[in-house]
C-alpha positions as semicolon CSV with decimal commas, in nm:
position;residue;x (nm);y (nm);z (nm)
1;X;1,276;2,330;-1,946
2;X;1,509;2,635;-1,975
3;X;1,675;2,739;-1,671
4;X;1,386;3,076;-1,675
5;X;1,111;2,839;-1,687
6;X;1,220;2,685;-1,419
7;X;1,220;3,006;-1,197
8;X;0,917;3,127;-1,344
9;X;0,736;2,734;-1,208
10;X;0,933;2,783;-0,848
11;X;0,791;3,134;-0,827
12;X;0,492;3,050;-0,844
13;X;0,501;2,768;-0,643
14;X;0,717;2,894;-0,379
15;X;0,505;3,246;-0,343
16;X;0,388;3,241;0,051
17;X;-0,014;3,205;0,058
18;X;-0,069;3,090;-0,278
19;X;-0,132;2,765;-0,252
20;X;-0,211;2,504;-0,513
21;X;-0,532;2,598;-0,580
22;X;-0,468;2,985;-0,637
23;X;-0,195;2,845;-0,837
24;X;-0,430;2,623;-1,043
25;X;-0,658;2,913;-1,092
26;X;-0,379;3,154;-1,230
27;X;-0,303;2,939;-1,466
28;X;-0,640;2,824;-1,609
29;X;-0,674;3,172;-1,647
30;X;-0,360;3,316;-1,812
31;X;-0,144;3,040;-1,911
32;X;0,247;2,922;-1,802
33;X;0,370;3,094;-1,554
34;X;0,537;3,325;-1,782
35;X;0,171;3,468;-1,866
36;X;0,096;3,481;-1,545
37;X;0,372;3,693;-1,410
38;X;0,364;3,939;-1,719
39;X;-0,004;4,020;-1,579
40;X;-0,103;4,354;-1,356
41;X;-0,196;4,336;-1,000
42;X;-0,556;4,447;-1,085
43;X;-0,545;4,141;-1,360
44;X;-0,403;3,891;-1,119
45;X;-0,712;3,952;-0,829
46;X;-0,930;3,858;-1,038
47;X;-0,792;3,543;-0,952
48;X;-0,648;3,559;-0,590
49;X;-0,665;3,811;-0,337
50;X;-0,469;4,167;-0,304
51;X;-0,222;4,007;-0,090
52;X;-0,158;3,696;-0,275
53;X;-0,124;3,911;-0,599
54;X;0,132;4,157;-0,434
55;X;0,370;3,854;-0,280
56;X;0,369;3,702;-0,616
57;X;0,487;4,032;-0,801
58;X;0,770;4,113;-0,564
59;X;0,934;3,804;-0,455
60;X;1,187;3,766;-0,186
61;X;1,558;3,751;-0,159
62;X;1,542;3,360;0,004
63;X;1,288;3,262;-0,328
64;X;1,518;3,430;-0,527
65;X;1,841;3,217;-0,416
66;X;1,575;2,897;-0,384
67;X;1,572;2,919;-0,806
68;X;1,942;2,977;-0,799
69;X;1,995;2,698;-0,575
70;X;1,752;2,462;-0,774
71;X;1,865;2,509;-1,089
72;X;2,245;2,416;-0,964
73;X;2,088;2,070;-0,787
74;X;1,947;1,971;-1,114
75;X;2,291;1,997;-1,284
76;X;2,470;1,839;-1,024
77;X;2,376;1,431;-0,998
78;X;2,592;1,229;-0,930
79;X;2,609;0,982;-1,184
80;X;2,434;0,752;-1,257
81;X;2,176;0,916;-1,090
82;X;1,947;1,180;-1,282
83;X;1,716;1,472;-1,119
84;X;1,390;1,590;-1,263
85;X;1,169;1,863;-1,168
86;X;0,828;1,781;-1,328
87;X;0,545;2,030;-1,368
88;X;0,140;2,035;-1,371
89;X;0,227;2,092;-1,763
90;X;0,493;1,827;-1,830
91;X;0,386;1,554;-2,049
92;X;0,607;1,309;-1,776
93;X;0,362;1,410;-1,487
94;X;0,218;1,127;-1,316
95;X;-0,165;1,074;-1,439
96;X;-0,285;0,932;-1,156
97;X;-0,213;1,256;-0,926
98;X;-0,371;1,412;-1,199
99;X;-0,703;1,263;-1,104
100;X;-0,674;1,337;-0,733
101;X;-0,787;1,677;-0,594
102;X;-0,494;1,852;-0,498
103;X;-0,199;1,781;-0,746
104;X;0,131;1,961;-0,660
105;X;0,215;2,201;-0,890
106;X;0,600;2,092;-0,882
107;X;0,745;1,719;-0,830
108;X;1,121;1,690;-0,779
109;X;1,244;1,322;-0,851
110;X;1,574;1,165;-0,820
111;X;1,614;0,856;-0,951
112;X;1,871;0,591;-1,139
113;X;1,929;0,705;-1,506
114;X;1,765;0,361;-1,663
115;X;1,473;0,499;-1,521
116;X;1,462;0,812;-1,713
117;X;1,561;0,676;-2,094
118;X;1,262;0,835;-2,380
119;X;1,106;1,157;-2,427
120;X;0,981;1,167;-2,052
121;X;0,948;0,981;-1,700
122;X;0,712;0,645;-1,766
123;X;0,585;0,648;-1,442
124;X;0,474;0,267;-1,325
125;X;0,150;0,153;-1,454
126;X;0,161;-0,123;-1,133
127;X;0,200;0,036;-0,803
128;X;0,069;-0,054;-0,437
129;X;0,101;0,197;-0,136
130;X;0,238;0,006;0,202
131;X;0,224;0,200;0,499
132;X;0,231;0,144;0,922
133;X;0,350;0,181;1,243
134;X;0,672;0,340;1,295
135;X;0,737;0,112;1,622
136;X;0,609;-0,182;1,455
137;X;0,619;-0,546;1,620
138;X;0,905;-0,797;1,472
139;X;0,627;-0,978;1,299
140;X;0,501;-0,696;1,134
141;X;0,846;-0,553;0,975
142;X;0,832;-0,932;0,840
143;X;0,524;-0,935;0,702
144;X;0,636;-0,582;0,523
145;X;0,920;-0,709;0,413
146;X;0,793;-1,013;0,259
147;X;0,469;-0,869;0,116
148;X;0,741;-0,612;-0,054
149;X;0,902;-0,864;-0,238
150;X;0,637;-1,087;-0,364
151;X;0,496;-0,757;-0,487
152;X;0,792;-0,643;-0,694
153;X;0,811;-0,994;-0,803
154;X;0,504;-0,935;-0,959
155;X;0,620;-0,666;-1,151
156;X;0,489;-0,441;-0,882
157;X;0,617;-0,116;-0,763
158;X;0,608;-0,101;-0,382
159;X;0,528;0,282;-0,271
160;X;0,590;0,411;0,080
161;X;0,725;0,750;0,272
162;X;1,038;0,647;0,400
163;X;0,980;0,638;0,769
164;X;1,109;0,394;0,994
165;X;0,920;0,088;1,056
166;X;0,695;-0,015;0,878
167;X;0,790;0,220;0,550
168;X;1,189;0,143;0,558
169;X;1,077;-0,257;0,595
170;X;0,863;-0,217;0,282
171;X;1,157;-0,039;0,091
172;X;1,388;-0,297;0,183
173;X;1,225;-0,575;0,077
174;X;1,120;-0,460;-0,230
175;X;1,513;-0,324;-0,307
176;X;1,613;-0,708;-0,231
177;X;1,368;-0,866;-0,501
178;X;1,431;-0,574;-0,734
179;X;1,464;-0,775;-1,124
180;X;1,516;-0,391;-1,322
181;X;1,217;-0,428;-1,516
182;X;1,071;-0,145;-1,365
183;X;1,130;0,062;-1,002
184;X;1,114;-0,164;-0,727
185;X;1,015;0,114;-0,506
186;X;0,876;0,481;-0,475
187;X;1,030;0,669;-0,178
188;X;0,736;0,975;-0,155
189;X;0,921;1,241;0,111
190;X;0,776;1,484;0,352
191;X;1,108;1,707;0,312
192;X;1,295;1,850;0,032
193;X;1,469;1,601;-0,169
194;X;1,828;1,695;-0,069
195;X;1,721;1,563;0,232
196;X;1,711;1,280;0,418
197;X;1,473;1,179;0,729
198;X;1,492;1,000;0,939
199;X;1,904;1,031;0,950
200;X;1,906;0,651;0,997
201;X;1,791;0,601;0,659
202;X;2,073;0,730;0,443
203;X;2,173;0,401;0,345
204;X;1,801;0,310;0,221
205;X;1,758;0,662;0,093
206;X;2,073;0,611;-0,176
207;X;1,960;0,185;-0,228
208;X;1,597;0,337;-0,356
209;X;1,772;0,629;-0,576
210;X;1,926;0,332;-0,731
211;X;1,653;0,089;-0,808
212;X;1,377;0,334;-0,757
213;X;1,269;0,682;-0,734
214;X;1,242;0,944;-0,477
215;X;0,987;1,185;-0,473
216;X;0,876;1,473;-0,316
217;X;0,673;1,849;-0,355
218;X;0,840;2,040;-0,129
219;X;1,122;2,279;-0,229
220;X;1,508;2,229;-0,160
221;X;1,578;2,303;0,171
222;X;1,234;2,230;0,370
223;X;1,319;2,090;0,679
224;X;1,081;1,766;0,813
225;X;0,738;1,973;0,950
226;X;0,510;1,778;1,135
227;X;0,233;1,980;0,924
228;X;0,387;1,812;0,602
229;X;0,411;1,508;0,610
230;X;-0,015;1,422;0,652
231;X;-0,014;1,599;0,326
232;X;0,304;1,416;0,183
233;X;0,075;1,060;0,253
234;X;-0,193;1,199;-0,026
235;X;0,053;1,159;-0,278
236;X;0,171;0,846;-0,133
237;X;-0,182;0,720;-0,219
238;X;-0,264;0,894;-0,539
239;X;0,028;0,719;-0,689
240;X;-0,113;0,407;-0,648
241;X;-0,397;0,126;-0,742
242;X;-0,428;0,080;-0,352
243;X;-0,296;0,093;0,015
244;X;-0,197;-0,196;0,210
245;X;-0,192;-0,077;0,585
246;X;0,048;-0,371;0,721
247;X;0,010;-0,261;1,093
248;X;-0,118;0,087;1,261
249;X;-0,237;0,252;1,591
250;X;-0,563;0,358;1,602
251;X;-0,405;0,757;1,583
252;X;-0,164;0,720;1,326
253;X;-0,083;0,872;0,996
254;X;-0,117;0,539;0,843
255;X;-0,475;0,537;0,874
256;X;-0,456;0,864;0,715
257;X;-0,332;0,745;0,435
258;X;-0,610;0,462;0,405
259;X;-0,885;0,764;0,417
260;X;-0,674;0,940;0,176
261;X;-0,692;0,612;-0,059
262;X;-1,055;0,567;-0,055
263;X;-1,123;0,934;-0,096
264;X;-0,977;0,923;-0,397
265;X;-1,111;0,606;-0,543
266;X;-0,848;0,364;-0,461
267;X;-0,856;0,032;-0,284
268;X;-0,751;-0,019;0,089
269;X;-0,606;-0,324;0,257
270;X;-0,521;-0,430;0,591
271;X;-0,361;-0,691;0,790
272;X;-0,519;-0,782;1,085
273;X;-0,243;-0,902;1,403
274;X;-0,267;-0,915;1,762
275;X;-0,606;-0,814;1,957
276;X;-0,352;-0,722;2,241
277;X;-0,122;-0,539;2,025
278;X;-0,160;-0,202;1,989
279;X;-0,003;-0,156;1,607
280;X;-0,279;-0,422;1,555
281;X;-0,603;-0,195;1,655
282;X;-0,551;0,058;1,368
283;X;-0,600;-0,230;1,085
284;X;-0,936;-0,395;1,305
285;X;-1,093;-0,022;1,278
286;X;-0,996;-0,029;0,891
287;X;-1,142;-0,388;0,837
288;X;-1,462;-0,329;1,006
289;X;-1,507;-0,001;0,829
290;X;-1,486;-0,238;0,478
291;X;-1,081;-0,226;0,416
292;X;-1,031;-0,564;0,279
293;X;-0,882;-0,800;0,539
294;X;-0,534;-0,959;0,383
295;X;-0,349;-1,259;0,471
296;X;-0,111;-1,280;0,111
297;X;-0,064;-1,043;-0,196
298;X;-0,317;-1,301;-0,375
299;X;-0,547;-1,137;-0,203
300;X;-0,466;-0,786;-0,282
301;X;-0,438;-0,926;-0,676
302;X;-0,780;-1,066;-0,630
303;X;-0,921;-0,741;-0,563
304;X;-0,759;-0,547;-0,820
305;X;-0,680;-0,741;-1,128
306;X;-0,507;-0,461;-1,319
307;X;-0,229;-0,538;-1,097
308;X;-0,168;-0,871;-1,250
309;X;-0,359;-1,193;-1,310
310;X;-0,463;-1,327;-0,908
311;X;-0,186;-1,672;-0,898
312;X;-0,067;-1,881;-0,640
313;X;0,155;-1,719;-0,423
314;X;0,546;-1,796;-0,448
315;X;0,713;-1,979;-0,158
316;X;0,880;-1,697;-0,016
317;X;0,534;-1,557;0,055
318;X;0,395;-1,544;0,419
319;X;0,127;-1,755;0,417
320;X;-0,100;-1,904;0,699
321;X;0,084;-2,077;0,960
322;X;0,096;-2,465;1,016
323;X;0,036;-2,505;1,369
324;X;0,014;-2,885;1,352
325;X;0,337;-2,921;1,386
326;X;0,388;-3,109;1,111
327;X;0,584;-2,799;0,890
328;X;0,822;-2,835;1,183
329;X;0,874;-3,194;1,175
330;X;1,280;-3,197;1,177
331;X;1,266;-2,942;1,474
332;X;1,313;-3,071;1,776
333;X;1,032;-3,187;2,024
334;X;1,097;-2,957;2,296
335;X;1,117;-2,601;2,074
336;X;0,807;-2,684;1,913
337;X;0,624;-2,763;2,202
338;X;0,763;-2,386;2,329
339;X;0,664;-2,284;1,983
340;X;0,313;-2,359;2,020
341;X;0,270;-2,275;2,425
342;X;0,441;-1,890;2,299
343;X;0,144;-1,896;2,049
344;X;0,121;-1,578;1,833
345;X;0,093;-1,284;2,094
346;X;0,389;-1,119;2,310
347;X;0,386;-1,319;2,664
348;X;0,570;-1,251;2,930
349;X;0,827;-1,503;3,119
350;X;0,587;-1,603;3,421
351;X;0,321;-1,743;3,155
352;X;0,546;-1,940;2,970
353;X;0,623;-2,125;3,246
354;X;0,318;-2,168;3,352
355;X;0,237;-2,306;3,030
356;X;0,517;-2,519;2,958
357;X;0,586;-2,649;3,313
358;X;0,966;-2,557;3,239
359;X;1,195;-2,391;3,468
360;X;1,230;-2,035;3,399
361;X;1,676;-2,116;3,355
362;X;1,629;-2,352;3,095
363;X;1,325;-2,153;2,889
364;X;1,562;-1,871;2,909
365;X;1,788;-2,110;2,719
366;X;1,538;-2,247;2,466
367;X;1,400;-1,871;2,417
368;X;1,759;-1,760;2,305
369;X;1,827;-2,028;2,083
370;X;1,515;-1,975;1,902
371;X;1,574;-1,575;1,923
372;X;1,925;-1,629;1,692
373;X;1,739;-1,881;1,500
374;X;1,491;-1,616;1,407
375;X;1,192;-1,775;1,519
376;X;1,151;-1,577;1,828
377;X;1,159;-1,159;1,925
378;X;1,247;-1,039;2,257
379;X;0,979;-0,721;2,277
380;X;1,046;-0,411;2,565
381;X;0,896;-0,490;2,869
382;X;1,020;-0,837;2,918
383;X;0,775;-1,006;2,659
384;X;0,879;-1,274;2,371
385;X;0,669;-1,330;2,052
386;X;0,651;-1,592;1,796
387;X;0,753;-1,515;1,444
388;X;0,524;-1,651;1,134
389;X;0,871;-1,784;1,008
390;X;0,881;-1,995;1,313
């Protein structure tokens, strides 16, 4: 793409009131952009409206700099990292937002260079969406994690929107299994891609440029909107075969995301937790409306097979807990019998010792050793919950 193309596609797409769908029209009708901003005002309404048609003839100073600006970020990467803008008529689009109903007209990627070798951007033919609660429980930023990296193990790319919680867990564990066969993960952004939000995620944000891609629609520069990032999760779902909703409040954009899904044909999955947590309630209301209730990525290959013949589940996986005992059998008497009395929701202090008969100095003892073993989280409000690990 020469460096007027390029201004001609942000023009377009950057013209205020336009919209995708005017956009879409303009150029069924008249071509590449080029066509379509050699055309008259009178020619142009007979696609949009007066207003649209005069914005996109005289565009402003800020677009103006905005294709300067661009067209200086692509040149710029650092290597080994490479930056892509990809448009509705690049051969490197991704087909499956091609089949949704409200493709964006521009994508800008950054990415490792390995990922862009060949004649365009092969985007991954495996790809699951993971998305939840940005205040997740301990257990469920495990259950992310883990579910991450038994996916990429797979040869599956993990897709998520970089929030905290839930997304960041599901980035990070797919970045630790990465093998360089194909992106571990898809980082899809609610911002412009020379930026980063949250601010905490800096560190992830550069770890997924290099064994992944990020994405995003929006134009250099666009700070995080609340208004944008509902729309970001469509993509976040197109991309993929389905969405895994690891844990979610019954208001959250999360479940968005799972309506998104099945609008558009794919597959939704949820993992049910606590009936007293609140992250938990979002994933019950998605399994009782028909989301396919998940306790390992064999089932979520069961359910779509193009993802990779359904096997048994590697080690690593999180699978049902033993609570026999008898996977514990070198721990020592008195943890497991804590183990067991904690049980799998967050209890407070008072009811473990009620439970356990114990005095509340030496279960503060037992609860910190198994806290730095890993076995244990200390929640806000005083409460302590057992992790699947444990």
């Amino acid at each position: 793409m020469t460096e007027q193309e390029l201004h001609d596609w942000i023009r377009l797409a950057a013209t205020p009131g336009l919209g995708n769908t005017g956009i879409r029209r303009l150029l069924a009708r008249f071509g590449l952009p080029g066509a379509v901003l050699a055309q008259t005002a009178a020619q142009l309404e007979s696609c949009i409206t007066p207003a649209q048609a005069r914005a996109l003839l005289n565009p402003s100073a800020e677009l103006q700099a905005l294709q300067a600006t661009t067209w200086s970020w692509l040149a710029s990467a650092p290597a080994p990292l490479v930056r892509h803008v990809l448009t509705l008529g690049d051969a490197g689009y991704p087909p499956a937002l091609l089949e949704t109903a409200d493709p964006p007209v521009l994508l800008y990627i950054t990415g490792h260079a390995r990922w862009f070798e060949g004649p365009g951007l092969a985007w991954p033919h495996k790809a699951l969406a993971m998305v939840g609660s940005r205040n997740p429980t301990p257990q469920g930023v495990q259950n992310a994690c883990a579910f991450a990296q038994t996916l990429v193990r797979q040869g599956i790319t993990v897709i998520s929107g970089m929030a905290l919680g839930i997304d960041a867990a599901a980035h990070a564990g797919a970045l630790e299994a990465a093998t360089g066969r194909q992106p571990a993960t898809i980082a899809v952004i609610g911002t412009g891609i020379d930026r980063v939000y949250p601010r905490a995620n800096h560190a992830l944000a550069a770890q997924i440029a290099e064994q992944g891609w990020i994405v995003s629609e929006y134009h250099l520069g666009t700070p995080p909107l609340a208004q944008n990032f509902p729309k970001r999760n469509r993509l976040i779902a197109g991309l993929a075969s389905g969405t895994l909703v690891v844990e979610a409040a019954t208001a959250s954009g999360s479940l968005v995301t799972a309506r998104l899904a099945s609008e558009q044909g794919r597959e939704v999955f949820a993992i049910p937790g606590s009936i007293h947590a609140p992250q938990s309630k979002g994933c019950h209301a998605l399994i009782r409306q028909g989301a396919k209730l998940v306790e390992s990525v064999e089932d979520i290959l069961e359910e779509l097979p193009a993802l990779g013949a359904a096997a048994r589940v590697p080690a690593a996986e999180p699978a049902p807990v033993d609570t026999s005992g008898a996977a514990a059998s070198n721990d020592r008497h008195e943890d497991q019998g804590l183990l067991q009395a904690l049980g799998f929701d967050p209890v407070d202090l008072d009811s473990l010792c009620s439970r356990t008969g114990i005095d509340i100095a030496r279960l503060q003892i037992q609860l910190l050793e198994l806290e730095l073993q890993g076995r244990v989280a200390r929640l806000p409000g005083g409460l302590f919950q057992r992790l699947a690990a444990g």
